[in-house]
C-alpha positions in Angstrom: 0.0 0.0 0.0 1.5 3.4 -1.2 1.7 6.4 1.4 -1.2 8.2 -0.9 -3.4 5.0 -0.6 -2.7 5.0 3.3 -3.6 8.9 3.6 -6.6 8.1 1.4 -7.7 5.4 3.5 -7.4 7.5 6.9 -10.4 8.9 7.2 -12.7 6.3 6.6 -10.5 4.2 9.2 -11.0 6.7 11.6 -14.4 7.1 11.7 -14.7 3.1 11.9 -12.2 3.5 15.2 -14.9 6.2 16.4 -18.1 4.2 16.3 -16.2 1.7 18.4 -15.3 3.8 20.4 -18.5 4.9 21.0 -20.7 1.5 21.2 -17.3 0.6 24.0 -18.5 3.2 25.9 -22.4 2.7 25.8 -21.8 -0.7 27.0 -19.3 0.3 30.1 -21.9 -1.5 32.2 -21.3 -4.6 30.6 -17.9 -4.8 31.4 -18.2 -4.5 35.5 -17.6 -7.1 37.5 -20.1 -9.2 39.8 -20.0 -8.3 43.5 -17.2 -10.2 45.1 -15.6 -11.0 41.8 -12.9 -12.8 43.3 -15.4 -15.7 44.3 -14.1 -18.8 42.1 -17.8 -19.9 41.2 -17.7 -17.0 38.7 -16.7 -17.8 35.3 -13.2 -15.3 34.9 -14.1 -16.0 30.9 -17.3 -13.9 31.6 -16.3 -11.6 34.4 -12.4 -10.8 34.5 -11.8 -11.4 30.8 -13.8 -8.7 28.8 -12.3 -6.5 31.6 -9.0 -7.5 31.4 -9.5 -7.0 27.2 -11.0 -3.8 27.7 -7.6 -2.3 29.0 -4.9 -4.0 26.9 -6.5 -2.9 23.9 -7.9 0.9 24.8 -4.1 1.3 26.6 -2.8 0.6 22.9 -5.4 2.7 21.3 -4.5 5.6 23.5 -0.9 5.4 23.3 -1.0 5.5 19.1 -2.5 9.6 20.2 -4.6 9.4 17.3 -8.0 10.0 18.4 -9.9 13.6 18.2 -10.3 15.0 21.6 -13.9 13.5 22.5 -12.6 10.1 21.2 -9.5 10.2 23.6 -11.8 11.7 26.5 -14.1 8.8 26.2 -11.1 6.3 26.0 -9.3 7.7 29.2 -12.9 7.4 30.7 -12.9 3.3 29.6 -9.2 2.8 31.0 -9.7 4.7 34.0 -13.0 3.1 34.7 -11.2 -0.7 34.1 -8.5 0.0 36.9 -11.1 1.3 39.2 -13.0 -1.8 38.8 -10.2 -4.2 39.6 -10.5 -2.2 42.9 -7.2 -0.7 42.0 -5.5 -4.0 42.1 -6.9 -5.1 44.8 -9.2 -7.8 43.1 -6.1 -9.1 41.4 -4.5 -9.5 44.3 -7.5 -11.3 46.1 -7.8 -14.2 43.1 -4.0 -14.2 43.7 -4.0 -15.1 46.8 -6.6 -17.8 46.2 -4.9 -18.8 42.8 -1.3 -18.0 43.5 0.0 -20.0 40.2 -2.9 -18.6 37.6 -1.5 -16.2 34.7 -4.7 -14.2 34.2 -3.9 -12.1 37.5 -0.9 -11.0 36.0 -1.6 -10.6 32.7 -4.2 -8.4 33.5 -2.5 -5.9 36.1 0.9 -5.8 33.8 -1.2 -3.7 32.0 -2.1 -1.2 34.4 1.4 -1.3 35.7 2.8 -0.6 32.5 0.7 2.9 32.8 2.3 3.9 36.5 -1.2 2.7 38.4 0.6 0.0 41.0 -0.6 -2.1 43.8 1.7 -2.5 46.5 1.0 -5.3 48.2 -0.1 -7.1 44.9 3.4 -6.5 43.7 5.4 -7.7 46.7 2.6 -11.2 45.9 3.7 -11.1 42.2 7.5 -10.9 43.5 7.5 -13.6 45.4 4.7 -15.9 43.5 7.0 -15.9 40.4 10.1 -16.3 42.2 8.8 -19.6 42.6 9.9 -23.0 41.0 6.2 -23.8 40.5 5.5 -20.6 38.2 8.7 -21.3 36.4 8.5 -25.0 35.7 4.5 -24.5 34.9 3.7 -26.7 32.2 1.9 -23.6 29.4 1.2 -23.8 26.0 3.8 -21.8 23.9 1.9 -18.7 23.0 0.2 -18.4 26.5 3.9 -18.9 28.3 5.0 -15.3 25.8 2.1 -14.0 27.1 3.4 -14.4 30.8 6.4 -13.2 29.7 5.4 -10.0 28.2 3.2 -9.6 31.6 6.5 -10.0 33.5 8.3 -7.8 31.6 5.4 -5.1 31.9 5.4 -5.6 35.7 8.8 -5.4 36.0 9.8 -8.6 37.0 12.6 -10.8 35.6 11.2 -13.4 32.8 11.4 -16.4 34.0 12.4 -18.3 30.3 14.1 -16.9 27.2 11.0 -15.8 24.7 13.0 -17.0 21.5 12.8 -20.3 22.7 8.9 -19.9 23.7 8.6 -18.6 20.0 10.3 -21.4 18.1 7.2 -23.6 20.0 4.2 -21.9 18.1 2.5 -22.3 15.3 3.9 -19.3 13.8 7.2 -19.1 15.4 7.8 -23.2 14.5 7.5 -22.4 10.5 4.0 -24.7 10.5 2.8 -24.9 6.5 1.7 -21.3 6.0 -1.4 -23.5 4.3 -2.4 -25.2 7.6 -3.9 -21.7 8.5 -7.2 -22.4 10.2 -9.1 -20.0 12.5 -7.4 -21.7 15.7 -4.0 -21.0 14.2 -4.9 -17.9 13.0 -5.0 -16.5 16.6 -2.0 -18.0 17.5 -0.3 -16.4 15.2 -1.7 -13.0 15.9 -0.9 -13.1 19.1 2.4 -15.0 19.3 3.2 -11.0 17.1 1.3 -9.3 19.4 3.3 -11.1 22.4 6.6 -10.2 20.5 6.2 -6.6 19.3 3.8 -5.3 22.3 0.2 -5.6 20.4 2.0 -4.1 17.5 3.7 -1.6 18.7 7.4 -2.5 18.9 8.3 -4.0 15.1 11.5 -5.0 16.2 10.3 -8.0 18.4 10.0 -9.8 14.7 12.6 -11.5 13.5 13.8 -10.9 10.2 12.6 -14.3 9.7 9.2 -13.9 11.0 9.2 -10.4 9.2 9.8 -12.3 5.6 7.0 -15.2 6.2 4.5 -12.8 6.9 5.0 -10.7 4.1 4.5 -13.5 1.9 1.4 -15.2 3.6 -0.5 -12.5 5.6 -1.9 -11.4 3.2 -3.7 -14.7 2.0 -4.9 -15.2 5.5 -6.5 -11.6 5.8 -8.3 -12.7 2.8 -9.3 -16.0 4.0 -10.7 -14.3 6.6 -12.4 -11.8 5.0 -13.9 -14.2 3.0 -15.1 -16.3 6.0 -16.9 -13.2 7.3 -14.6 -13.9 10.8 -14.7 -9.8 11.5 -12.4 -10.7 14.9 -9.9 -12.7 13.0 -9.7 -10.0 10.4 -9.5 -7.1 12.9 -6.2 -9.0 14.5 -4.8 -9.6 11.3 -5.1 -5.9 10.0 -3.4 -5.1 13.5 -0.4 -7.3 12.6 -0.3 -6.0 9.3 0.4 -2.4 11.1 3.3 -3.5 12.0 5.2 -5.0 9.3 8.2 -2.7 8.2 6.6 -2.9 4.7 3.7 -1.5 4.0 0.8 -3.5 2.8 -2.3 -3.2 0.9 -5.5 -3.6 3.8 -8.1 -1.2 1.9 -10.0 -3.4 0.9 -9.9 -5.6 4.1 -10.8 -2.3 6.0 -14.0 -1.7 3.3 -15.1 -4.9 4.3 -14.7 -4.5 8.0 -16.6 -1.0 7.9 -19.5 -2.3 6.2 -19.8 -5.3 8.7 -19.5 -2.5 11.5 -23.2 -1.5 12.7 -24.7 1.8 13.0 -24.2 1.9 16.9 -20.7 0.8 16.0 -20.6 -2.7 16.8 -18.6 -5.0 15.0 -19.8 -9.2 15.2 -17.4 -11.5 15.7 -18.4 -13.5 12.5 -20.9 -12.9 9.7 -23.1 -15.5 11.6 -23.6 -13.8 14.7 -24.2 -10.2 13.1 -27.8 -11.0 13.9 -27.2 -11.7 17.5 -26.4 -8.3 19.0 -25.6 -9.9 22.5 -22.8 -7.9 24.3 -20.5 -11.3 24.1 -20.6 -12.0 20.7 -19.6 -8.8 19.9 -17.8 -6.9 22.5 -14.0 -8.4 21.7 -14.1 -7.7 18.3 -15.5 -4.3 18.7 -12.5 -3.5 20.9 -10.2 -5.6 18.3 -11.5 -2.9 15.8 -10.6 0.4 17.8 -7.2 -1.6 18.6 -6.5 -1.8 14.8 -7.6 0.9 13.4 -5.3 3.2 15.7 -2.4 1.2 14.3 -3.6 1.4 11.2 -4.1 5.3 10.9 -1.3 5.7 12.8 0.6 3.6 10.3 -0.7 6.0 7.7 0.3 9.3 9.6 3.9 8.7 9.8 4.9 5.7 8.4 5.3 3.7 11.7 3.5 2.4 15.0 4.3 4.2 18.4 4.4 2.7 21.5 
């Protein structure tokens, strides 16, 4: 994609990131957690996840400073509004102390840390939990082990395994036939990138040799998906494609992915379930949207993501 198609393709990819945006917002309620949230007989999937979502992805779309100034109001509402929910950390800290060896704690508060908002006594936990030899000799799937790593690194604690030799594990990382793409490895991929370059923020966490194979094949699987009507996949995919040192022709991905995005803003996560307007079947890739179309207009502003 030339830098005239890119500027051309701004606005349109703007206004896509705004509905989101907005429909996020509308549906804050949605994302607050059950009274005593730390209670194991609630389903984190349900409760702690969407949250958890909520702030990785709005932290990325705030740092890429491309919203107007009622866009970026209503996202520093959604971020602030996350952290107060976790009861400043303190709700992380509580399923800590019930879970001490679960990732999701982690994962989730790496993010706030990662913006200065800290927990005290939750860190001196995370300190000594991961000091452990239970948490280093846990027994994770590859992608969800660069995952901890990343949350580690965000918390500022030491990494407790090289991430190259995570990587050469995955799907993507472990040069699997680029035509054994499915839907399954299609997320694995996207986030073993978003693992290594910070959700597409950092192109240097490629390697040259990861750089090369998805020049040649991403673009098949965007259209793949695309094709499949799978919106979320797509979304993800157009987020790794931001990243990539060359540029890469998405406008007619992003065409697609407006027109599947509804009047309120909402975006399904497959064709199927466009007529389902429930807030689970639609709130991820909604957020997914925002997420990539900040790296994608940021792309298009300057040539390059920002962290």
């Amino acid at each position: 994609m030339t830098s005239a198609q890119l500027t051309h393709q701004e606005p349109e990819v703007s206004g896509v990131a705004s509905a989101a945006l907005r429909w996020l917002n509308a549906h804050r309620d949605d994302f607050r957690l059950p009274e005593e949230p730390e209670d194991p007989r609630h389903d984190r999937d349900v409760t702690l996840r969407p949250l958890g979502e909520l702030a990785r992805l709005i932290r990325v779309v705030l740092a890429q400073d491309v919203l107007g100034a009622e866009d970026r109001r209503l996202a520093d509402e959604l971020f602030a509004f996350a952290w107060r929910e976790t009861g400043q950390g303190e709700v992380l800290a509580a399923i800590a102390r019930r879970e001490p060896f679960a990732t999701y704690p982690l994962e989730i508060y790496a993010v706030f840390a990662r913006a200065g908002l800290r927990h005290p006594g939750f860190d001196a936990q995370l300190r000594h939990i991961t000091g452990t030899r239970a948490w280093r000799t846990a027994e994770r799937g590859a992608t969800r082990t660069l995952a901890v790593l990343g949350a580690e690194h965000d918390a500022g604690l030491p990494r407790h395994r090289d991430p190259l030799a995570a990587l050469r594990e995955t799907w993507l990382g472990g040069g699997a036939e680029p035509w054994s793409f499915t839907a399954e490895a299609g997320y694995a991929a996207t986030h073993t990138v978003f693992h290594l370059t910070d959700w597409c923020t950092e192109p240097g966490g490629l390697t040259a040799e990861l750089r090369e194979h998805l020049r040649l094949w991403l673009p098949a699987w965007l259209t793949c998906s695309v094709e499949a009507g799978h919106w979320d996949l797509a979304g993800e995919l157009l987020a790794v494609a931001a990243v990539l040192p060359e540029p890469m022709d998405v406008a007619q991905a992003w065409a697609v992915l407006a027109s599947a995005q509804g009047a309120d803003g909402a975006v399904a996560e497959t064709a199927e379930l466009a007529r389902d307007g429930g807030f689970r079947h639609h709130y991820h890739s909604t957020l997914v949207t925002a997420f990539s179309a900040a790296l994608t207009v940021r792309r298009s502003m300057t040539g390059s993501v920002r962290s």
